[in-house]
N, C-alpha and C positions, 0 to 999 in steps of 0.2 A: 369962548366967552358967552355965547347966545345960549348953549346949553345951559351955563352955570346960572346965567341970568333967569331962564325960565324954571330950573329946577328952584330958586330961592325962590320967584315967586307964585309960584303953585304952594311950596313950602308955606309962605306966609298964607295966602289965601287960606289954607286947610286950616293953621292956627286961628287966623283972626275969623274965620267962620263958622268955629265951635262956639266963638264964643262963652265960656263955662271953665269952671276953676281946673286944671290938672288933673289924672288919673295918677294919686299915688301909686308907689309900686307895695306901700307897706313895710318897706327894710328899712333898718338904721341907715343914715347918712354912711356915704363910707370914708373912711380917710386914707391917705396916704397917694402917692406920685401917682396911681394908675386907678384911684375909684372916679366912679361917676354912679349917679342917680339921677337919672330922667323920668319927669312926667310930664305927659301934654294932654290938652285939654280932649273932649270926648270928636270923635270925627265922623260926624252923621253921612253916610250915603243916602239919598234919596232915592226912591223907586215910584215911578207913574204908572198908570195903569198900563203900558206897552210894554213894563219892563225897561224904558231905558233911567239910565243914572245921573245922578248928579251930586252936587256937593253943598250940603244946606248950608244957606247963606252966603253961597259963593258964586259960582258958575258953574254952569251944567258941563257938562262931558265935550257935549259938540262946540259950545261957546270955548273949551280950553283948548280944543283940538284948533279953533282959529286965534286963537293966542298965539300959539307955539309955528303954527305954520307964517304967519305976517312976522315972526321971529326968523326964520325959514328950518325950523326942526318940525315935520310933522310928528303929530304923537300917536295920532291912534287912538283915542281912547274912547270916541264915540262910537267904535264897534264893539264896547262890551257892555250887555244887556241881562239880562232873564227874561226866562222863556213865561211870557204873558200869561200862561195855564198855572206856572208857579204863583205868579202875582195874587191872580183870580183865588187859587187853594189858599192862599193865607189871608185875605179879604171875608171869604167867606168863614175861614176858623175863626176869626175874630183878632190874626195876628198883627199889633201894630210896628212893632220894630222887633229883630234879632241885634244883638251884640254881643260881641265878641272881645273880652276883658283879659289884658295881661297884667297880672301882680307878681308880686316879688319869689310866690312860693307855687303859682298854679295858672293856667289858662282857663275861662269859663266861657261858658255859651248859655246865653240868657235870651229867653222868648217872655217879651213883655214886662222886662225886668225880673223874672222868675229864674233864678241861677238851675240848668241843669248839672248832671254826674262833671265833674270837671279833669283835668288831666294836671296829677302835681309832680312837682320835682322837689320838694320840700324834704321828702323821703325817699328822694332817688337818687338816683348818680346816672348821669349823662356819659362818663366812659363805659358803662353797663350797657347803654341803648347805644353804645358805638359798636360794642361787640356782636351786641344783638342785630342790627342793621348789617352788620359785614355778614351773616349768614345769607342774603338776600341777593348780593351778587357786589361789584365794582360799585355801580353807580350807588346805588345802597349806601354801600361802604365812604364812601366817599360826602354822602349826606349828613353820614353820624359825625363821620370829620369834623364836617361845618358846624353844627349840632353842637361840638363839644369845644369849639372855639367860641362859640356865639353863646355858650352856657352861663359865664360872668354877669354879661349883658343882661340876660333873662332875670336875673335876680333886683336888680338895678332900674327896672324901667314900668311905669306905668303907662300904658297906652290901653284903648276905646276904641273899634271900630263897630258900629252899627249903620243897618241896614233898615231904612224907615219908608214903610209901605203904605201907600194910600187908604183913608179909611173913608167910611159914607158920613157926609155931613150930618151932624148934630152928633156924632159919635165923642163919648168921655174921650179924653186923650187918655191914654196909661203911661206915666212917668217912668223913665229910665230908675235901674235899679239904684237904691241910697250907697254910700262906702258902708255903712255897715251892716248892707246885706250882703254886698262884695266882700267882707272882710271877716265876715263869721265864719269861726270855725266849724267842720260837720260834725254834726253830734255821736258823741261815742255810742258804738255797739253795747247792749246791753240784755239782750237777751239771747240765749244759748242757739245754734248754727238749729236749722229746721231738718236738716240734712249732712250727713257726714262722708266722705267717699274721697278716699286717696288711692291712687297706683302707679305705678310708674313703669316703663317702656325702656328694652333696651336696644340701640342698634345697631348692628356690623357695619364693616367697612361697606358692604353693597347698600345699605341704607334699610336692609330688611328687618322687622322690629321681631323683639321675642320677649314678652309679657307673662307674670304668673310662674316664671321660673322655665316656662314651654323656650326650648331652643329655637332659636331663626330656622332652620330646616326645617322642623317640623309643624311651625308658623305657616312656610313656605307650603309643604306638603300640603297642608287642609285647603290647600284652592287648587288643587288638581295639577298644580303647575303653570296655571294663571299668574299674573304680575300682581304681584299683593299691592291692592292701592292703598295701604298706610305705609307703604316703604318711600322711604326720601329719595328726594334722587341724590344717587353717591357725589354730586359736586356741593352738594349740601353740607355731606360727609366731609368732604376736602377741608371746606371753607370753617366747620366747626375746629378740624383739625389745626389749619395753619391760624387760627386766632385762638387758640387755646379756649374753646370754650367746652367745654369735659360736659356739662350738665347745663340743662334749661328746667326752669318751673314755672307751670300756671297755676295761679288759685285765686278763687273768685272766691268772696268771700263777705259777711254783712257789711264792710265798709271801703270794699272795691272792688278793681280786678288789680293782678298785682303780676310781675312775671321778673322770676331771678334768673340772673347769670353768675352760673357758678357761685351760685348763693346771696348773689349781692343785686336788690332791686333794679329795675329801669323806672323809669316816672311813671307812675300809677295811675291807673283812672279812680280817681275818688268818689264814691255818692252816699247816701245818708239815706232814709226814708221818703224828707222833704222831697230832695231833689229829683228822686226817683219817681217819686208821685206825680213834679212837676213834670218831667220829660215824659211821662205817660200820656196825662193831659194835654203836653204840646204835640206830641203825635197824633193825639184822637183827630185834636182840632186841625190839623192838616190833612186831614182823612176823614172830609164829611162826610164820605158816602160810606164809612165805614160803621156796617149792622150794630146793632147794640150789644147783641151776645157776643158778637167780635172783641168790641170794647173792652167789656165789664168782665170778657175768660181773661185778658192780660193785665186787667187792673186786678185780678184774683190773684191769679197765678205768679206774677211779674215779682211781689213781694216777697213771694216763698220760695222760688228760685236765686232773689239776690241777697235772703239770707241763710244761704245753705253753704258749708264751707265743704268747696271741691277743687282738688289738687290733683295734675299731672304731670309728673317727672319723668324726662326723658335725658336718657345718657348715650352716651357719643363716644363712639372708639380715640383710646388717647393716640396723641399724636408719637409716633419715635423718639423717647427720652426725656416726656413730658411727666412731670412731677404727678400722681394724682392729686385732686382735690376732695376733701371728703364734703359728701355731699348727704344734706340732710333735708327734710320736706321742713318749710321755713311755717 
């Protein structure tokens, strides 16, 4: 009971200390015996100049840690911090808060209310990234599991976590991002790829790849008999085998990065020019001591590389009695 007791009111605490309307998730209402639609209000972490935490408008970290212990549940929570150098780097970039926004169709990461590239599932499928994750081993696998139980939810739920950093007195505050900079969509691609470049990689049961038509042997040969380090390791092999995934594709492209399984997306990283631009900017500024030719070659360059459309297909020995899939560059 002491636990349930101090979990509701940490619960409350965190509500009544946002203070501020709900974070839509952006979806319709849903109906029937098993919808729900959650949004709760924005949830400020606090950062002092030490790096330690707290919860605006509520109680600090160490003040919850003596809640819960005169309850007799220690929590623990006053040993988590940042590291004070972090602090300092976003102080001096001008950084006043990070947040971190869930909606109905994507995740964002916002410096200063400035939306960077975000990661959506609007146009993905989560049994893709369960496939994709089981190439990575057990525990992996077991992640995309949860991933793809907890995938309903993700469409359903608006939540806000930001991280608000001390700034020098007399400093503008800079207001958290509006809903409809949250809610805009990115702008369509509209001018033709800067760069064009497709090929695709094939690999045997031993994980050794053979590209350009050239056999895995004689792949193998032009390193003297060296371990060719583009070979996968063969549990790799296994793991594409017993989850039937036949084919992977990368392509980055003007309006993401994007990665099929066996044709069919995982959640994509999204970005647009803006946001590109933005997340340039928020790197400069956490990297004061960064030259200005350092700068100004990745503000050149950064554009022309994330509108160049490039694609890597890689195929995977089928499994004993496994159907093929035809596979095509998406």
């Amino acid at each position: 009971m002491r636990k349930v007791a101090v979990a509701w009111l940490v619960i409350a605490g965190l509500l009544l200390s946002a203070c501020g309307p709900a974070m839509l998730p952006g979806a319709e209402p849903g109906t029937g015996a098993g919808a729900l639609t959650l949004g709760l209000p924005r949830i400020v972490v606090t950062v002092d100049d030490e790096g330690k935490l707290g919860i605006e408008g509520f109680l600090s970290l160490p003040q919850l840690d003596q809640l819960a212990s005169s309850l007799g549940l220690p929590l623990g929570l006053s040993s988590f911090s940042l590291p004070p150098e972090l602090v300092q780097r976003m102080m001096l970039g001008g950084i006043q808060h990070v947040e971190i926004r869930q909606t109905a169709d994507k995740l964002i990461l916002m410096f200063n209310g400035k939306p960077m590239p975000s990661l959506s599932w609007k146009d993905g499928s989560f049994d893709s990234l369960g496939q994709l994750l089981a190439l990575l081993g057990p525990q992996a696998s077991q992640t995309g599991q949860m991933i793809q139980k907890l995938a309903p939810l993700a469409e359903r739920l608006g939540l806000s976590i930001a991280l608000k950093f001390p700034t020098p007195p007399g400093t503008e505050p800079i207001p958290f991002a509006s809903e409809e900079v949250v809610m805009a969509p990115a702008e369509p691609v509209t001018s033709a790829p800067t760069l064009l470049l497709q090929f695709e990689v094939k690999y045997d049961e031993q994980g050794v790849p053979s590209f350009l038509g050239i056999p895995s042997e004689e792949v193998q040969a032009l390193f003297g008999g060296q371990q060719v380090r583009l070979a996968l390791d063969p549990q790799i092999i296994e793991r594409a085998q017993s989850n039937n995934v036949q084919h992977l594709e990368f392509r980055s492209k003007g309006d993401g990065l994007w990665i099929y399984v066996n044709g069919n997306p995982v959640p994509p990283v999204r970005w647009d020019k803006q946001t590109l631009g933005d997340a340039i900017d928020a790197w400069v500024a956490m990297n004061p001591g960064l030259s200005p030719l350092v700068a100004n070659t990745v503000r050149t360059v950064a554009p022309f590389l994330s509108n160049a459309d490039l694609s890597i297909m890689l195929h995977f020995p089928l499994a004993p009695g496994a159907e093929p899939i035809p596979a095509r560059m998406q």
